[in-house]
N, C-alpha and C positions, 0 to 999 in steps of 0.2 A: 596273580589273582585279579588283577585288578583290570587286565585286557578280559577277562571271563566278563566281568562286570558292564564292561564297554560295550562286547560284542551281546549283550541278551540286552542290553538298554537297546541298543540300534535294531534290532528286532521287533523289543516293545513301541518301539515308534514308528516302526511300517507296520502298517495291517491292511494295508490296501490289498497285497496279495494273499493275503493267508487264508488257508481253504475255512468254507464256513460250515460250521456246524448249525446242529438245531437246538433251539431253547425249548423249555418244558413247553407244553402246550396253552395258547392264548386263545380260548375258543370264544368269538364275542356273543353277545347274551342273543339269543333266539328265542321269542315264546313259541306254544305251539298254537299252531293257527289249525282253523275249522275246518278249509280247504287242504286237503290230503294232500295233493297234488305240492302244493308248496313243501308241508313237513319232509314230503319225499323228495324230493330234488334238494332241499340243505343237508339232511341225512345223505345221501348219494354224493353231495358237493365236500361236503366238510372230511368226510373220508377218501375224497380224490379219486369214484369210483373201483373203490379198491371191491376186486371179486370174489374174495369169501365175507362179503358182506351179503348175506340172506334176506330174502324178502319175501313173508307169508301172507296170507290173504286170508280169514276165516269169519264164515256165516253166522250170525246165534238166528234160533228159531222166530226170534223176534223182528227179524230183517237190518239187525245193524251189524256193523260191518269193522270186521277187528283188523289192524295190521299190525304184525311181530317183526321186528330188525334183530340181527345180533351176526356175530364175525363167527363162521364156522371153524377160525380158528382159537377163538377162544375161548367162546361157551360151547359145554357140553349136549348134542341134541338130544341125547338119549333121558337127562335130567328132564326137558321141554317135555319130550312124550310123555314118564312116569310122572310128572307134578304139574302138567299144564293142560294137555291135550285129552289124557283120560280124567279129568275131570270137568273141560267144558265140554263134555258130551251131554253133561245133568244139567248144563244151563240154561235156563228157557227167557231171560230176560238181565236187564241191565241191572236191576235190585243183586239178583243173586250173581252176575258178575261182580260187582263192587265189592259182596260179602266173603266170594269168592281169595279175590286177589288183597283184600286187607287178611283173611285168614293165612295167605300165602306170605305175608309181610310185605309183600310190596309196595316200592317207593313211588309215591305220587309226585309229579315235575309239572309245575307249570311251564316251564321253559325246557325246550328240547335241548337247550345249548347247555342246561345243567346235568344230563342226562347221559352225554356222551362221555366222560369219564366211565362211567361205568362200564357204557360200551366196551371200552376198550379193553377193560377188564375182564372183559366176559360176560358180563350180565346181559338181558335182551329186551329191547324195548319195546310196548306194547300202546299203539295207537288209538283211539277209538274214534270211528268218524263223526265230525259234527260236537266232537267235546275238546276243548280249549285248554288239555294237561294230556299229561298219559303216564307210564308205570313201569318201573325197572324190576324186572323179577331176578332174582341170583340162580344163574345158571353155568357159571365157572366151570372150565374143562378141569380135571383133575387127572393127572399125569401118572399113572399106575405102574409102568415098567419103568423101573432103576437105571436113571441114566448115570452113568459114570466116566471117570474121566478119559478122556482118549490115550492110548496110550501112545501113538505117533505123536503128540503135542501138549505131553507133559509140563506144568508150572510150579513154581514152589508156592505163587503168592496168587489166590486169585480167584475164579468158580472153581470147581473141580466138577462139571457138566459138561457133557459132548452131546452132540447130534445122533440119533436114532434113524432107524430106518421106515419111519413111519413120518412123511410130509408134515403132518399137519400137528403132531406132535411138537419138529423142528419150528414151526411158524410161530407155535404158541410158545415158544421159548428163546425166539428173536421178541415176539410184540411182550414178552412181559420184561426184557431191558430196554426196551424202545418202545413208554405208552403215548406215543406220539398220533394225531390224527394224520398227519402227511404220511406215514409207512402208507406204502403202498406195495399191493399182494394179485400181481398179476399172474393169471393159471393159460397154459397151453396142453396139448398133448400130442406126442411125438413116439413116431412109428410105424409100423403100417399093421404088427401084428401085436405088439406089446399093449400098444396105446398108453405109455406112462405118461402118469400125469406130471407136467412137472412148474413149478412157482418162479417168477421173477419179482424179488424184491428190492423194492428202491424206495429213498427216500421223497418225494414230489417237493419240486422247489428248489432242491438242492440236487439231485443227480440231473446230469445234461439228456434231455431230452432225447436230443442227437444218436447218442450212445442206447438209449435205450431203444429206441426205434432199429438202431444197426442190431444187437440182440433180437427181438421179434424177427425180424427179417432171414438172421440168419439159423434160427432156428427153426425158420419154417423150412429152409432147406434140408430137415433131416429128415430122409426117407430109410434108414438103416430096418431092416428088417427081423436086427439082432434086439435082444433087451438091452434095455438102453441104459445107461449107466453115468456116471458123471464124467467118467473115459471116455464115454463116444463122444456125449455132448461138448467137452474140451476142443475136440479134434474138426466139430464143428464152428465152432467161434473163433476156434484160433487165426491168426493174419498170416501166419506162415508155421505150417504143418511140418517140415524140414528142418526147422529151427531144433535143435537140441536143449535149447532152453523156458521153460514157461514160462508160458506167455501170459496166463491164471492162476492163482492161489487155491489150491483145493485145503478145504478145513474142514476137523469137525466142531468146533469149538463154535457154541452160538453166540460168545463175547464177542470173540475175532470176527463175525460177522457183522455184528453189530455194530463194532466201532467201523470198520470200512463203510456199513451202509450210511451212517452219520457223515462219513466225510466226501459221500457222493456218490459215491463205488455203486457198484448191481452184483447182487449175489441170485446165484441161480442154484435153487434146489431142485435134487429127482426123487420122487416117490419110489421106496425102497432101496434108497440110496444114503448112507450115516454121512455124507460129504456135501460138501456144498461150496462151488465156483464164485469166488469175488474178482471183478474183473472193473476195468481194467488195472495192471497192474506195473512193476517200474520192478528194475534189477533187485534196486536194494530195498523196496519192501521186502526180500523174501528173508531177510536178516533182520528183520524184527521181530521180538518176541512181546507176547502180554508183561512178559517181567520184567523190561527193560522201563515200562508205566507204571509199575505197583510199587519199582524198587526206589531207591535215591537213585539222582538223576547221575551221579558221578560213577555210582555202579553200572546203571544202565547203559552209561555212552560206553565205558571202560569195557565191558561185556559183547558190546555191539562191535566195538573195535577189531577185539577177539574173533568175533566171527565172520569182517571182512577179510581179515585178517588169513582168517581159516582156508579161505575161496584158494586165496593167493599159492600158498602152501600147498594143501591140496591141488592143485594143476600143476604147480612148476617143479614140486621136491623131487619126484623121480626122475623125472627131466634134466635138471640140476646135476644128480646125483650120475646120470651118463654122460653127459656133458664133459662136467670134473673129468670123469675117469679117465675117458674116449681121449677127449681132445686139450684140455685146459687144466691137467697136473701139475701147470706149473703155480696156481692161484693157492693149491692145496698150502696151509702156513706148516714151516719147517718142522715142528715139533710132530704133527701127525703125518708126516710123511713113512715114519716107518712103519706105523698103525695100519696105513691106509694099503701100503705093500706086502704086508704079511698077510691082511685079510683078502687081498682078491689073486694073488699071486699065482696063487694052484686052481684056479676056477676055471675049468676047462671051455665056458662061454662067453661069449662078450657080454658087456654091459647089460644092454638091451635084453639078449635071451633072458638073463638072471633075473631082471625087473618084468619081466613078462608070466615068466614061471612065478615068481611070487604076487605077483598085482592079482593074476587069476585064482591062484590058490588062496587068497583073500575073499575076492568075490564067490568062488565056490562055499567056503566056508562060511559065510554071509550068508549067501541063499539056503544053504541046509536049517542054519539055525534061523531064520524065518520059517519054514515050511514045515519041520517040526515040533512036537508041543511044545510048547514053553520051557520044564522043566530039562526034557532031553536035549533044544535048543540048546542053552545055555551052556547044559555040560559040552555039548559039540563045541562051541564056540571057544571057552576055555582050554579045555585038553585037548582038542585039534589044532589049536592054534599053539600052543606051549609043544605039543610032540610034533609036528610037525617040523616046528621053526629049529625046534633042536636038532631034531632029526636030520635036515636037509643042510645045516651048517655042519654037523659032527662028518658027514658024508662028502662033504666040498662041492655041492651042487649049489651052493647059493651062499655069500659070505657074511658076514656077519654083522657088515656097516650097511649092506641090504635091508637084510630084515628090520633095522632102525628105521631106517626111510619107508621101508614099505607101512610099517607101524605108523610112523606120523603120519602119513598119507592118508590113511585109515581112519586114524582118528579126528584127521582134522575134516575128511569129510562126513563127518557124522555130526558135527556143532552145528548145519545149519538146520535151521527151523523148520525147513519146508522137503520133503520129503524128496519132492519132484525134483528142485533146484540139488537136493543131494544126489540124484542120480545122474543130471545132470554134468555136475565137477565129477564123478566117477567116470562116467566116460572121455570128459575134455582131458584127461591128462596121457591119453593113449597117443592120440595125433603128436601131442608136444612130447612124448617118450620115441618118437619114430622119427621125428625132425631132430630132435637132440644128439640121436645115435649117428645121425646125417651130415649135419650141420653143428653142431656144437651150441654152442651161445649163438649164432646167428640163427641155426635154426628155430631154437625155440623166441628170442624175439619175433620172426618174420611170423611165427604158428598165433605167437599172442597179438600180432597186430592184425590177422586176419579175426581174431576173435574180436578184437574191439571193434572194428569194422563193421560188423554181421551183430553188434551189439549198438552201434549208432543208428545203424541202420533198421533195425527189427522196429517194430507196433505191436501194443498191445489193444486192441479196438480203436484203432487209428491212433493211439496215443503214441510218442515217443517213449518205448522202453528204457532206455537208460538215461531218461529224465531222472535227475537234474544238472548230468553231468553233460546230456547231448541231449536237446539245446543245454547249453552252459546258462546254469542260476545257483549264483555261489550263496545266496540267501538259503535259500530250497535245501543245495547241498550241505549247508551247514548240518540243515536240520533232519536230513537224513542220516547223517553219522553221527549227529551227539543230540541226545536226549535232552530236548530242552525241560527246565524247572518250569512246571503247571504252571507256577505265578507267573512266571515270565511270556508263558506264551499266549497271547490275546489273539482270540482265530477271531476274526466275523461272524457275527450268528444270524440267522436267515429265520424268521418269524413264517 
């Protein structure tokens, strides 16, 4: 216990490198000045011209001159037209605006700088030129369709809210865990016939400039003429399209985006799209889950373990399990040696054929119960897999320490958290089933050193993928395998 103790003290005393986060918002005091021009450039500056920030321009018959601010994604405009717009059409002077917007409750601000909470809130702010305050009217978006939780990225502890397929919906439910004035809400459209819209969001101050500049850039190169999808757009950022591994985080969860956008990350969302890319990203994010933070920290590393764990497992048991048979019978310990002889004894295939017929009859069985409803899914997945598994052992086409192994296999590639990364170990363990049947133990070492290789070597937006392990930072690395305790960990915070 007491090296635990050692090792989180020597943490808490480096903070030089610890990624920074953001503190609540420090906006310093602004009155509103006479000259527009000024109110509008700190409004513009303090939100980091972020572009669903809105800017109206409105006449009264008396000749003075209104301006309205607010985030389109977070006040509602259709509130502004029914309680703002249709009724200064009656206005004929400054008297009956005054009577106007105190009838409407509105908040009068000498200081613009008091003002902008609200903003962020959703409310929208209301200039008047040549007068030295101005007025927060409550115009709050209100989220109508039930979002629920994702079912790819299930939690026990936590929101239980995922991502929509509505943009601006998703925005206003990253800026309501993040009421920060640095979010920053940059809009492109990409296509040639879809034209979708689609948002980059980052944090200003804390995500690298760099990175975000390489994103615009490369998403100006999408000329696809299909609907565009958060697939295509993947296929555009990625540093190497060949790689079988992801390279980006796809979520629906607006937490998960959140805390990556906090820690510098850029998430990109697509209009019509429930998903949303956090990039850049490193091997072993894809083995963290929101639970591994909500829960105790000894649960959490202890869990996290589990699903490095799972990687390992997943790629090499079938592998393993040819190997033994094939070539290296003789490792098998004495007692299940005759276990191991009476089950594969009569099986008219090699090794390999037997873990191939069942590795696929897996994946088929998988892809049926996705594709059908739910309900039928399920039973598929169940009694295909129970009569089957019986089925094919009772008949001596596949034996029966098989089907164990193909089970774990199975199971253990289904712990990891990110869907992508799970398809990903489904496919790595075919290569290392085909070098095993080859080569034995040599083969599948020489299969997993090319894999570490092409994992030293891969970027994630120019970042080193298998950071922290390649470059080597055994601080980093600590803390990507074990969960450190909140109180222990002192990130830097960036004002």
């Amino acid at each position: 216990m007491s090296f635990i103790k050692r090792w989180f003290s020597k943490n808490k005393n480096n903070n030089s490198d610890q990624q920074p986060i953001v503190e609540p918002p420090a906006i310093s005091t602004y009155p509103v000045e006479q000259v527009m021009n000024d109110n509008r450039k700190y409004l513009k500056d303090t939100l980091s011209h972020s572009e669903d920030l809105v800017e109206k321009q409105l006449k009264l018959p008396s000749g003075d001159t209104l301006y309205m601010y607010f985030l389109n994604t977070m006040a509602e405009e259709e509130k502004i037209e029914n309680y703002f717009y249709a009724k200064l059409i009656k206005i004929q002077n400054m008297n009956d605006l005054h009577l106007l917007l105190k009838n409407m409750e509105a908040t009068k601000h000498p200081h613009l700088s008091d003002a902008m909470t609200e903003v962020l809130s959703g409310h929208c702010i209301l200039l008047i030129d040549g007068f030295p305050y101005c007025y927060t009217i409550e115009t709050s978006r209100t989220v109508k369709r039930d979002i629920t939780q994702p079912e790819n990225e299930q939690i026990i502890r936590g929101g239980h809210f995922g991502l929509v397929e509505n943009l601006h919906i998703n925005l206003h439910l990253i800026r309501q865990l993040i009421t920060h004035p640095k979010l920053k809400v940059q809009y492109t459209t990409l296509g040639q016939a879809a034209k979708t819209k689609v948002a980059i969001v980052s944090m200003d101050g804390v995500c690298d400039p760099a990175q975000l500049e390489e994103v615009h850039r490369r998403l100006a190169k999408v000329s696809s003429k299909k609907l565009i999808s958060s697939g295509v757009v993947e296929e555009y950022l990625e540093d190497s399209i060949y790689s079988p591994f992801p390279q980006y985080m796809s979520t629906e969860r607006p937490d998960r985006c959140a805390l990556n956008i906090l820690e510098g990350k850029i998430a990109v969302l697509v209009d019509g799209d429930a998903t949303a890319l956090v990039l850049p990203m490193t091997f072993f994010s894809f083995y963290h889950s929101n639970d591994d933070y909500n829960s105790r920290w000894y649960t959490g590393t202890f869990f996290r373990l589990i699903r490095m764990l799972s990687f390992i497992v997943a790629v090499t048991l079938p592998g393993l399990y040819i190997a033994i048979v094939s070539f290296h019978y003789e490792i098998i310990p004495y007692g299940m040696t005759y276990v191991v002889k009476n089950s594969i004894e009569m099986i008219p295939y090699p090794p390999i054929i037997e873990a191939f017929i069942m590795e696929l009859t897996i994946e088929l069985i998988r892809e049926a119960g996705i594709r059908l409803p739910s309900p039928i899914g399920q039973t598929i997945g169940i009694v295909g897999g129970l009569v089957i598994g019986d089925a094919v052992v009772n008949a001596g086409f596949v034996s029966s320490i098989m089907i164990i192994v193909v089970a774990l296999t199975a199971i253990a590639s289904f712990v990891v958290p990110s869907h992508e990364m799970s398809m990903a170990v489904r496919l790595l363990r075919f290569p290392i089933m085909i070098m095993a049947a080859l080569l034995g133990f040599v083969g599948i070492v020489f299969c997993l050193s090319l894999y570490l290789i092409h994992l030293c070597k891969l970027t994630s937006l120019g970042q080193p993928y298998f950071y922290p392990f390649a470059p080597f930072s055994l601080k980093d690395l600590k803390e990507s395998i074990i969960r450190i305790p909140h109180t222990k960990n002192k990130e830097q915070s960036v004002k």
